[in-house]
C-alpha positions in Angstrom: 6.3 11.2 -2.2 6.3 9.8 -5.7 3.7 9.6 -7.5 4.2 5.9 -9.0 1.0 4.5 -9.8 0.7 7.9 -12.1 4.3 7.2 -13.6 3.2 3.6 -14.7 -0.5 4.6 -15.5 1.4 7.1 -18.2 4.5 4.9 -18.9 2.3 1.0 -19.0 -0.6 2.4 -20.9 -1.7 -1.0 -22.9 -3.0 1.5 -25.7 0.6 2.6 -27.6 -1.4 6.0 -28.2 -1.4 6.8 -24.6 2.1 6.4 -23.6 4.2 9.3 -23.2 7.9 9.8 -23.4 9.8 9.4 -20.4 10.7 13.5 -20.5 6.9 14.4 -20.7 5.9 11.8 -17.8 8.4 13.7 -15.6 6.7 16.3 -16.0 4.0 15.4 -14.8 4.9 13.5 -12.2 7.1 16.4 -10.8 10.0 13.9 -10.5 13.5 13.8 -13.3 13.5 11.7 -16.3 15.9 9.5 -14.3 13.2 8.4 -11.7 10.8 7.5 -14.9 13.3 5.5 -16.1 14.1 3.3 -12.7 10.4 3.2 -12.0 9.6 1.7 -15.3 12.2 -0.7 -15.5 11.8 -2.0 -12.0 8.1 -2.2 -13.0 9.3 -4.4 -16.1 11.7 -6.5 -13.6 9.2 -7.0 -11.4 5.9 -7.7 -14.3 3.9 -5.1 -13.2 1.6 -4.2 -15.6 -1.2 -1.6 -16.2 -3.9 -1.4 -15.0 -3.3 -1.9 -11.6 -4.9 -3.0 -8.3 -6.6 -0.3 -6.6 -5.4 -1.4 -3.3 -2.0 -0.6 -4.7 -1.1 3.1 -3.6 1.9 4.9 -3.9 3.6 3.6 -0.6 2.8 0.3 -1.6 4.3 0.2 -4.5 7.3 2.4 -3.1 8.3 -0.4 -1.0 7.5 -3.1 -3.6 10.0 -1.2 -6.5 12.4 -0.5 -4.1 12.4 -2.2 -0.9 15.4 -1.3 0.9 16.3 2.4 -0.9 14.8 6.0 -2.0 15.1 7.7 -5.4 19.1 8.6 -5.3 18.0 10.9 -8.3 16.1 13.3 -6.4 17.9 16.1 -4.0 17.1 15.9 -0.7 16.6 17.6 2.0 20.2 17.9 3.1 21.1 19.0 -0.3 20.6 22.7 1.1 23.8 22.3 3.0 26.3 21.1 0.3 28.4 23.0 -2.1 26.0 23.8 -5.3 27.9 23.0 -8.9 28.3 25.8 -11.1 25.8 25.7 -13.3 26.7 28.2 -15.7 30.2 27.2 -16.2 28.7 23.3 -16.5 27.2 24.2 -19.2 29.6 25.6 -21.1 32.1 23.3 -20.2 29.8 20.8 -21.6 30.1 21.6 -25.1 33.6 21.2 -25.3 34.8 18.1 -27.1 35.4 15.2 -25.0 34.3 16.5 -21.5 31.1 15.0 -19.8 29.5 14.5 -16.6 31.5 12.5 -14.7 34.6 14.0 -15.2 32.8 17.2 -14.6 31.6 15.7 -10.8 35.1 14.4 -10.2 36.5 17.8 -10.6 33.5 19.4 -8.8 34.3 17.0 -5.5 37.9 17.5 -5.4 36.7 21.6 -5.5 34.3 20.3 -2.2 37.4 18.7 -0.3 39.6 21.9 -1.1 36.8 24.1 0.8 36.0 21.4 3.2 32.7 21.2 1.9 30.2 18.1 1.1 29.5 17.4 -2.2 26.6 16.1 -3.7 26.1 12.2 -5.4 26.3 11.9 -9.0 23.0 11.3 -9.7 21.8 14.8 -7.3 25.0 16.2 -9.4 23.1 14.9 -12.6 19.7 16.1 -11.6 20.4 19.9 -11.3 22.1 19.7 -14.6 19.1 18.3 -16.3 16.8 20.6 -14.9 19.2 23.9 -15.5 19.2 22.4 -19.7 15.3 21.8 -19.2 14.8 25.7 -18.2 17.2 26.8 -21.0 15.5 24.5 -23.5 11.9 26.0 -22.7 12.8 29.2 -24.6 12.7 26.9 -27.8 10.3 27.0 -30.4 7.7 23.9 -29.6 6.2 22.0 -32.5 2.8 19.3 -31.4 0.8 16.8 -33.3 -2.8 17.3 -34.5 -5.2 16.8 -31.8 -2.7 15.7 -29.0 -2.7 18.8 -26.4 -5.3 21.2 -25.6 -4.4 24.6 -23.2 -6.9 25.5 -20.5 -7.8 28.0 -18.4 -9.8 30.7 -17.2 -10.5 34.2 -19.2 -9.6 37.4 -17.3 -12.2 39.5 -17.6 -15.8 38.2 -16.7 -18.9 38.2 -18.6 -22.0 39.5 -16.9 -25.6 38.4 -16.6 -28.5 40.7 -16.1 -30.2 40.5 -13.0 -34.5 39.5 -13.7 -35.4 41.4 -10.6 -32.6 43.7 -9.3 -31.3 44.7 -12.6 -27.7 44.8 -10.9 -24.9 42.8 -13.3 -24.0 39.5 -11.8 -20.5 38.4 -13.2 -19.9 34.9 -15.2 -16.8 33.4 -15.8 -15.2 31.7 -19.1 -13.8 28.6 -19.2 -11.5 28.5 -22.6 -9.4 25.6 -24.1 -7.6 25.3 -27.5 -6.5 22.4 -29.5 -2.1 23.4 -29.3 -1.7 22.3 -33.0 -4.5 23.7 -35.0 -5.7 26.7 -32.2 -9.1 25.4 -32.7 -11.1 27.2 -29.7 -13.8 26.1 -26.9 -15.7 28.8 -24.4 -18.6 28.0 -21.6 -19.6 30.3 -18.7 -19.6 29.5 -15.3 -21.3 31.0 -12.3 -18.4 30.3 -10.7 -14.7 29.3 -10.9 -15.1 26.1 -8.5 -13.3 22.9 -9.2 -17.0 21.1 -9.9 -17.3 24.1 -12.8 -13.7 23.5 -13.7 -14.3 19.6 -14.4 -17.8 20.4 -15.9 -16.0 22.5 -18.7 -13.1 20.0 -19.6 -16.3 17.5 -20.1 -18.5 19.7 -22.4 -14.9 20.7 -23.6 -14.2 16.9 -25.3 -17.7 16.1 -25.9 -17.9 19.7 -28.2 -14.2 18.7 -29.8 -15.6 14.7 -30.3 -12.6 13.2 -28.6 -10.1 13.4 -25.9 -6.6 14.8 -26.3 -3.3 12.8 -25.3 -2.4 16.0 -23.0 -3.9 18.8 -21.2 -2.0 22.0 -20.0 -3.7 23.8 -17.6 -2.5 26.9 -16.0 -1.5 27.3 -12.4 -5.1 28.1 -11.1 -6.3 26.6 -7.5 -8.9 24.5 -9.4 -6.4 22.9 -11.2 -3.2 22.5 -8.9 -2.2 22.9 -5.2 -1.5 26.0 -4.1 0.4 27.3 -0.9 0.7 25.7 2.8 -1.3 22.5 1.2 1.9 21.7 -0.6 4.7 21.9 1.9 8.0 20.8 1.5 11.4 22.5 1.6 12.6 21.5 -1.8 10.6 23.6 -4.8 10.0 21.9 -7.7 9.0 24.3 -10.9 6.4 21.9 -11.5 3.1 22.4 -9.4 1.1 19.3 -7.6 -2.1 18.6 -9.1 -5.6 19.1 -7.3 -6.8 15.7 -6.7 -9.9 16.1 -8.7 -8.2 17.1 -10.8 -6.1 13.7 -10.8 -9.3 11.8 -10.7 -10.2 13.3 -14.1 -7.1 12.5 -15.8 -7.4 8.9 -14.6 -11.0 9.1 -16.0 -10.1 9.9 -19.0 -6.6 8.2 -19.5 -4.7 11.2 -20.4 -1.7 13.2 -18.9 -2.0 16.8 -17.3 1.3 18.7 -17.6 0.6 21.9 -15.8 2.1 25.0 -16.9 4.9 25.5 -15.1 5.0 29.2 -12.7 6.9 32.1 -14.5 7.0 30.2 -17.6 4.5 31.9 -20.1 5.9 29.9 -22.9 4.4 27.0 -21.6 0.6 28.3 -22.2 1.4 30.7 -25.2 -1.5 29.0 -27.3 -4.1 29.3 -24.6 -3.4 32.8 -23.3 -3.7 34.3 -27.4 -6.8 31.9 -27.1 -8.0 34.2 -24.7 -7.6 37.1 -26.0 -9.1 35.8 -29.3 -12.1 34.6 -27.7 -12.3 38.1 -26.2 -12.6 39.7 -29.3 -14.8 37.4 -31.2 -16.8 36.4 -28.6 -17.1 38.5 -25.6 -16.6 41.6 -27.4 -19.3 40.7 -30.0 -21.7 40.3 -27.5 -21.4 43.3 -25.7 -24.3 44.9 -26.5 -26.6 42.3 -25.9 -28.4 41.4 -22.8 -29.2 37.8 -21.1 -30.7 36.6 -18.0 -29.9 33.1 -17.7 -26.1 31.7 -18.0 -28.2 29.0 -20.7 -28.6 31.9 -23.0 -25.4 33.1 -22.7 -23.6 30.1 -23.6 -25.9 29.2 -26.2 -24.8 32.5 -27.8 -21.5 31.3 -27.1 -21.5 28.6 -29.2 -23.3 29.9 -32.2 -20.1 32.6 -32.5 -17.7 29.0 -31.9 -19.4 27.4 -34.7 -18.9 30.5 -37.1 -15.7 30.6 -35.8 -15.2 26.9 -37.0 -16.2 27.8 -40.7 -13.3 29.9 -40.8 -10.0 28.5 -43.0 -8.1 26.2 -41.5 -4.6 28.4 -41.8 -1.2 28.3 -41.3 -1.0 24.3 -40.1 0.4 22.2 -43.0 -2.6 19.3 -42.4 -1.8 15.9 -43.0 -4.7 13.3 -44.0 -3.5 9.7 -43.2 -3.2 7.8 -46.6 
């Protein structure tokens, strides 16, 4: 199902700060650039504005943007059963002077009716093209903006408590997020990785940076996205579903969680240094010392954070607003 009232929450914002591009709300939304485009501009045919009714779900508004058709530009299920385009030769083909799409599907259905196959629509034919040019495009170098993304997720090697009475070593876990543009770090332990922790963090998180980020990027944990029979459906999408929670606190706050998409390491580079710099700094400094309640250990924490934050701001060319 699509998820429209997320496409127009992030595409309708009334605050110009908190719209994204139609390429990033895709992502998001797990649907092609193509669906955020007819979404948005039935939404504009039809007035629809944000925000919106809360009686208004997706199904609703499914059968309000398009009441007698689906989104062409999605495969479906049949798909499986059709002849696939070449991708690879697509896209070199594609960068020879005067050739495009269409002719490109033209060619690619006469090649169906020769093998006495089905072939698919232009827009399905359009669709794995984009997301073959998105994959080879993710290798590029990324540049962001001051204070619009932050990476999250969980550090891999726990901290540990001292037990008061049984002296045993009860393990803690570290929730870390970094600002993408200036690497600007944020640690808190957790007795646990539970989505209730999870949510707690990205509070303390935005209250400790004193704002909220256009974007978060979360890797694929199970507090942050849907994992395994609880996301069924026979066409895979590299982009995960978010945990509903999870969902809520976007909504709450009024930003856009692009999850880091599985396989793709390049899509959480910042955060995953971030851990292994809060590892060193952090963790690693505190080895030798001993606490007893997960209070002291964060405040700890957050004294090493703040000496961390006297440290030069390097290699980011900062730019004051005039």
């Amino acid at each position: 199902m699509t998820h429209y009232r997320e496409i127009l929450r992030l595409g309708l914002n009334p605050d110009p700060q908190k719209r994204l591009s139609q390429s990033r709300i895709a992502q998001s939304c797990c649907v092609s650039k193509s669906t955020v485009s007819h979404v948005l501009k039935r939404a504009g045919e039809l007035g629809l504005k944000w925000p919106l009714a809360d009686d208004l779900t997706d199904v609703s508004l499914g059968r309000m943007l398009y009441p007698s058709e689906k989104d062409e530009d999605k495969p479906d299920d049949t798909a499986a059963n059709k002849k696939m385009p070449d991708l690879e030769r697509i896209h070199k083909e594609l960068l020879r002077q005067g050739v495009n799409k269409k002719l490109l599907w033209t060619e690619y259905l006469e090649e169906c009716n020769l093998e006495g196959k089905t072939g698919l629509r232009y827009s399905q034919f359009c669709y794995y093209i984009q997301q073959d040019e998105a994959k080879r495009n993710a290798a590029f170098h990324k540049t962001y903006k001051p204070g619009e993304q932050v990476e999250v997720d969980w550090a891999g090697d726990p901290l540990y408590l001292q037990g008061a009475e049984s002296g045993r070593r009860i393990p803690v876990y570290l929730f870390v997020g970094v600002l993408s543009y200036s690497l600007y770090p944020f640690a808190e332990a957790f007795m646990n990785e539970k989505t209730s922790s999870w949510i707690k963090a990205h509070n303390d998180m935005f209250h400790y940076f004193g704002g909220v980020t256009k974007i978060i990027v979360p890797d694929n944990t199970k507090t942050a996205v849907v994992h395994g029979k609880a996301k069924p459906r026979k066409f895979t999408y590299d982009d995960p579903e978010l945990n509903a929670v999870y969902h809520d606190l976007a909504e709450h706050y009024d930003v856009a969680i692009l999850p880091a998409r599985v396989r793709a390491p390049r899509d959480k580079n910042n955060v995953e240094a971030a851990v292994g710099f809060v590892s060193t700094w952090i963790t690693a400094a505190l080895r030798d010392e001993q606490f007893f309640t997960i209070e002291e250990l964060n405040k700890a924490i957050h004294r090493k954070l703040e000496k961390l934050a006297d440290e030069p701001f390097e290699k980011r060319e900062l730019k004051l607003p005039t």
